[in-house]
N, CA, C and O of each residue as an XYZ file, in Angstrom:
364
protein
N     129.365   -208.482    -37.585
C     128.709   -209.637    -38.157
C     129.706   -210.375    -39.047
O     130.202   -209.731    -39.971
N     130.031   -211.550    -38.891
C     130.532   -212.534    -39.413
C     130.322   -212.898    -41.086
O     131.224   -212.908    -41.923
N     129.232   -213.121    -41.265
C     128.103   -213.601    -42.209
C     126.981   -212.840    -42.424
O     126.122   -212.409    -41.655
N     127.202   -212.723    -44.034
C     126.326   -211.953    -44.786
C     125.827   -212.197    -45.693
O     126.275   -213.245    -46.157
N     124.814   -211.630    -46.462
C     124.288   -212.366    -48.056
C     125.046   -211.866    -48.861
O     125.155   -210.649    -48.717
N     125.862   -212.474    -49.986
C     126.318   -211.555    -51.241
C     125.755   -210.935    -51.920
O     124.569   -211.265    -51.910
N     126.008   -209.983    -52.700
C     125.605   -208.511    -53.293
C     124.739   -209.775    -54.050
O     123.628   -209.968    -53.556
N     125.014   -210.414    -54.876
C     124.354   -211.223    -55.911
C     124.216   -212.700    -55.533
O     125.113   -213.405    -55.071
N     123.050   -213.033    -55.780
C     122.725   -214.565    -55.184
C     123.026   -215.630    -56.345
O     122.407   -215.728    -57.405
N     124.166   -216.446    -55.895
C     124.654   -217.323    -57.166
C     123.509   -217.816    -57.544
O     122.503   -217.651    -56.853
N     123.492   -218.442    -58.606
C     122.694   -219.087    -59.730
C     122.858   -220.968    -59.583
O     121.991   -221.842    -59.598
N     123.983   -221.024    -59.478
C     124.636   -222.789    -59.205
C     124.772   -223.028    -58.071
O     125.499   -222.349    -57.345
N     123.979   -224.235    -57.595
C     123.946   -225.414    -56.687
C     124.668   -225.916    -56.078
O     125.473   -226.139    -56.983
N     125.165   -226.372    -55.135
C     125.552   -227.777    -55.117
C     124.859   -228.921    -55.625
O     123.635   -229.047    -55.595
N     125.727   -229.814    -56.128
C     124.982   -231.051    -56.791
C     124.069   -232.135    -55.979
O     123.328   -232.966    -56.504
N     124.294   -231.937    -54.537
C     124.185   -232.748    -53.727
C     124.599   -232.400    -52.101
O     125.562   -231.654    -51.923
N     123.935   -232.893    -51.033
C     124.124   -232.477    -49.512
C     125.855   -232.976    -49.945
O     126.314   -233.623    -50.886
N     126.587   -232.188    -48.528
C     127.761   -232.732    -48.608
C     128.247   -234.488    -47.777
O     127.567   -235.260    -47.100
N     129.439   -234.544    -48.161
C     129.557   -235.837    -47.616
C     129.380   -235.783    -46.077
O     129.425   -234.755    -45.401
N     129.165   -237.081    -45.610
C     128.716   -237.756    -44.361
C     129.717   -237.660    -43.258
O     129.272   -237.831    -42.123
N     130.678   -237.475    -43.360
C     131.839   -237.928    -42.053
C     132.679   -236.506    -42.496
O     133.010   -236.093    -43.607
N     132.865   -235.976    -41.200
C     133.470   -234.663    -41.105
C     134.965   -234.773    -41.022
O     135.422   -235.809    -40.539
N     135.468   -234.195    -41.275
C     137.229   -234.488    -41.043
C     137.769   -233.957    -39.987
O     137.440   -232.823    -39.640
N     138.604   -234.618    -39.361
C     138.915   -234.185    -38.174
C     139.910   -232.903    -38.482
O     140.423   -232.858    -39.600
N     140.222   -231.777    -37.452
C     140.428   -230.940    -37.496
C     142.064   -231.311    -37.367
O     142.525   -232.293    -36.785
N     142.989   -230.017    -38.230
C     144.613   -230.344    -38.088
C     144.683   -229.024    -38.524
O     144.435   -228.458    -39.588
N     145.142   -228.628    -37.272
C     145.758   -226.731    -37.505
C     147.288   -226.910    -38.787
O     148.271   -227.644    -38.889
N     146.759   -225.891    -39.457
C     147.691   -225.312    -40.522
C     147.267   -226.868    -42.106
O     147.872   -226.826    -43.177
N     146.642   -227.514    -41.924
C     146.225   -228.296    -42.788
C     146.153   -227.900    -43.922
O     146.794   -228.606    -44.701
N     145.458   -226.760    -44.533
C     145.414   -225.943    -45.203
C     145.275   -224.540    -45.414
O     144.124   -224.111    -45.505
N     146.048   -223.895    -45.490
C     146.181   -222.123    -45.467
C     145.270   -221.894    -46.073
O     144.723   -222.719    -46.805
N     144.774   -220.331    -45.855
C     143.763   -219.851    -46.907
C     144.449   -218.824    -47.325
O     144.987   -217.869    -46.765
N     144.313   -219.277    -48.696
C     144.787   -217.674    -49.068
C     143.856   -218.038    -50.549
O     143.317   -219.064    -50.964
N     143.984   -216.663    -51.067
C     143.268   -216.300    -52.376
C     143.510   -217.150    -53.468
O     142.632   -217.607    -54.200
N     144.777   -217.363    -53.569
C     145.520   -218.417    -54.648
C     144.938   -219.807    -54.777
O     144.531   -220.465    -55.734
N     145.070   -220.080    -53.130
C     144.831   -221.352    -53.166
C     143.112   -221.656    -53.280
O     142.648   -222.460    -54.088
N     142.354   -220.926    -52.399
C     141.317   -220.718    -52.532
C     140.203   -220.956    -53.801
O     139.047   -221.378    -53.754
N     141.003   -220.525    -54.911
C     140.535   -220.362    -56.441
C     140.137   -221.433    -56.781
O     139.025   -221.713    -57.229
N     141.571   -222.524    -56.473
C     141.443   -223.714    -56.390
C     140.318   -224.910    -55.844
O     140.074   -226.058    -56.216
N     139.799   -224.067    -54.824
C     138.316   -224.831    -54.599
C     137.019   -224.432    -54.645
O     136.076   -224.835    -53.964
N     137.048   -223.414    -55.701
C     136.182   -223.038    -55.996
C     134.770   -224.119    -57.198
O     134.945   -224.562    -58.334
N     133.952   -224.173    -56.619
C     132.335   -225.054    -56.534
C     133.018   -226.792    -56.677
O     133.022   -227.626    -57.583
N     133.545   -226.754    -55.272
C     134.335   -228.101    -54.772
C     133.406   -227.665    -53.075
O     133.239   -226.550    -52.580
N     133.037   -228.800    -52.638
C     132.518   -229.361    -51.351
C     134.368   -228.904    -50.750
O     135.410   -229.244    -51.311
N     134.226   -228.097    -49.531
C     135.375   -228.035    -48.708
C     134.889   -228.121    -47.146
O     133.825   -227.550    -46.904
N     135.638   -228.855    -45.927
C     135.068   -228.481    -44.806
C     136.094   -227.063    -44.090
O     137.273   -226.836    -44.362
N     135.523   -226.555    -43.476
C     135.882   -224.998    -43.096
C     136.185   -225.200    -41.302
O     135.303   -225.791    -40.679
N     137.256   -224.770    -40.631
C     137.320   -223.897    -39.429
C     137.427   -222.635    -39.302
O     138.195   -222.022    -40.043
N     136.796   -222.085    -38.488
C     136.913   -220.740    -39.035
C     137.915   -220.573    -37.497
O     138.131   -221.463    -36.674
N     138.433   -219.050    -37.465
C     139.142   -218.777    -35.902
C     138.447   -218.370    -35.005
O     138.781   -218.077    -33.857
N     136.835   -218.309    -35.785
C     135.859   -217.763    -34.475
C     135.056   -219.107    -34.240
O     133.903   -219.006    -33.820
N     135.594   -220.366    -34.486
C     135.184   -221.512    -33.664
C     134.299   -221.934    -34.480
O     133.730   -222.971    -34.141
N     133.865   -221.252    -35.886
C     132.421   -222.039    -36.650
C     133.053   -223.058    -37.389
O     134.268   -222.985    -37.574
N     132.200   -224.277    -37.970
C     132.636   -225.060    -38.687
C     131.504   -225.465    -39.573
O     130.293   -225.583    -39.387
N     132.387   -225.658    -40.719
C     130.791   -225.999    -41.896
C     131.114   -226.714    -43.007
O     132.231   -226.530    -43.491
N     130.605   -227.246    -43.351
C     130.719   -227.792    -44.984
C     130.466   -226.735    -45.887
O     129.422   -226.140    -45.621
N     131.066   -226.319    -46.844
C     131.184   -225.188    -47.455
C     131.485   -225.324    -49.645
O     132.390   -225.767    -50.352
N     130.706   -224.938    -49.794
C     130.828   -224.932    -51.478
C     130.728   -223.595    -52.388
O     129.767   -223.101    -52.977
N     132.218   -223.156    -52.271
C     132.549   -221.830    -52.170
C     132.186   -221.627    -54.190
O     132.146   -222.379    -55.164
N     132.037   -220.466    -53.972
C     131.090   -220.193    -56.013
C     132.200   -219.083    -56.226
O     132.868   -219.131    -57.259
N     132.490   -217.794    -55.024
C     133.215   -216.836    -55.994
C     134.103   -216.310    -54.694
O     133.931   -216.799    -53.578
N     134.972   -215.368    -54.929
C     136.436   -215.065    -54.391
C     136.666   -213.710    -54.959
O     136.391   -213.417    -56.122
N     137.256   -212.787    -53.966
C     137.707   -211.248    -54.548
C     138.600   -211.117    -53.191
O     138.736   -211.892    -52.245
N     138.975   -210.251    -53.376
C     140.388   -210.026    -52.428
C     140.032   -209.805    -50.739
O     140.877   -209.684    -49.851
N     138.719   -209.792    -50.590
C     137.797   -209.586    -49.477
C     137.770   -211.058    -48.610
O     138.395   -211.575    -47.684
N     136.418   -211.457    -49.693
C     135.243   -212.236    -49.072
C     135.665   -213.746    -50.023
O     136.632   -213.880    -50.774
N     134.867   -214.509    -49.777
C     134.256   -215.827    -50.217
C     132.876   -215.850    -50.102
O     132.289   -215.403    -49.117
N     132.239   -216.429    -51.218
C     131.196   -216.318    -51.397
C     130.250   -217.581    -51.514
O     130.549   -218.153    -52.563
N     129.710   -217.933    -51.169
C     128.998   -219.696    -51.947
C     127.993   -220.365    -50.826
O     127.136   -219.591    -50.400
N     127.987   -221.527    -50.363
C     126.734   -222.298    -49.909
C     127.380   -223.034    -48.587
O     128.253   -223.900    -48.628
N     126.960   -222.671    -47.788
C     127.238   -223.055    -46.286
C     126.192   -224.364    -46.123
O     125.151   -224.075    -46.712
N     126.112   -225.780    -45.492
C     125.295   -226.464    -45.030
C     124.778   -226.032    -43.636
O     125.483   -225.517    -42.768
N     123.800   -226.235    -43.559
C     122.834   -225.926    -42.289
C     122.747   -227.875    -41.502
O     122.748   -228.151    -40.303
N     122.703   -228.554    -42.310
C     122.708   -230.087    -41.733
C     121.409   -230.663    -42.108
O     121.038   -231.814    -41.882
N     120.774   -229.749    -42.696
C     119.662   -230.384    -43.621
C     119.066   -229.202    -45.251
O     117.995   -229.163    -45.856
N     120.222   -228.516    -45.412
C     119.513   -227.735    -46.851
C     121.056   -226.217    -46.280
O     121.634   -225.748    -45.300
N     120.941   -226.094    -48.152
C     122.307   -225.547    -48.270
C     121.812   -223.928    -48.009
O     120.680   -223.722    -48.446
N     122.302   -223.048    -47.533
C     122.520   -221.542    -47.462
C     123.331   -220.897    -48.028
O     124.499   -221.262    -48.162
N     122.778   -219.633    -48.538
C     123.817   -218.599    -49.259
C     124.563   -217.925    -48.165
O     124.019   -217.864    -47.063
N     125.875   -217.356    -48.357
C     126.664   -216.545    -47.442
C     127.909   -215.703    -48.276
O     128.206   -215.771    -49.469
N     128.316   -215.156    -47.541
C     129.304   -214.285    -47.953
C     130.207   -213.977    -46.777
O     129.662   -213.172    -46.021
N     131.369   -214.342    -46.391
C     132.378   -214.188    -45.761
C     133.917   -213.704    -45.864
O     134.511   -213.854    -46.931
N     134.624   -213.059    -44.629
C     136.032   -212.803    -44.991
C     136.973   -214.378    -44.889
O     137.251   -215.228    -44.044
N     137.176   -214.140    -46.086
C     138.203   -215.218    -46.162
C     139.545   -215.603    -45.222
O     140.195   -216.633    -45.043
N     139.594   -214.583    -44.848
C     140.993   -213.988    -43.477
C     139.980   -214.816    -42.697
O     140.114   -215.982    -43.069
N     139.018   -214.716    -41.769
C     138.590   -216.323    -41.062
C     138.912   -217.410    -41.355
O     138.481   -218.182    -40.498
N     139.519   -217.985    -42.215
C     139.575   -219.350    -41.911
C     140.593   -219.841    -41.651
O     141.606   -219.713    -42.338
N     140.485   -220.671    -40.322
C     141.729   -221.021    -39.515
C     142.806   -222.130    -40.635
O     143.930   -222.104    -41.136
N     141.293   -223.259    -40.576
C     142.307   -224.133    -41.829
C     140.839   -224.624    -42.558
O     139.725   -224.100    -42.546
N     141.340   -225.842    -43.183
C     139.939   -226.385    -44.246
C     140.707   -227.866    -45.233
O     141.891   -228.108    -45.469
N     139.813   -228.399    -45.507
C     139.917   -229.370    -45.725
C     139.160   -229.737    -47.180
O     139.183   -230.889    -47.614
């Protein structure tokens, strides 16, 4: 399984659905790694993953694992918990 609930269900929102126009996809656009990652933490990011998913994503927390935060569904935000090693690139 890909996607899971985190041990603990954040508390903070997104402020708002994410933006309207998706970004087009550009391999190596942005690496994921932990460092950088931190960096967008409860920031609207769009996500490829290498297993082909794509999402608007408003990541809350980070550990050497997973990513943690609010996936869009295309009409109301979801909790998740994922390996961060998925993501191809992001935006």
């Amino acid at each position: 399984m890909y996607f899971s609930l985190p041990n603990k269900l954040p508390e903070k929102y997104p402020p708002s659905p994410p933006p309207d126009v998706v970004p087009q996809y550009c391999p190596n656009f942005h690496i994921a790694t932990p460092t950088i990652l931190k960096n967008c933490l409860n920031r609207y990011m769009y996500v490829w993953l290498y297993i082909g998913d794509t999402f608007w994503f408003f990541p809350l927390e980070l550990d050497q694992h997973f990513v943690s935060g609010h996936i869009w569904t295309g009409n109301r935000w979801i909790v998740r918990r994922f390996s961060w090693r998925l993501i191809d690139c992001f935006y």
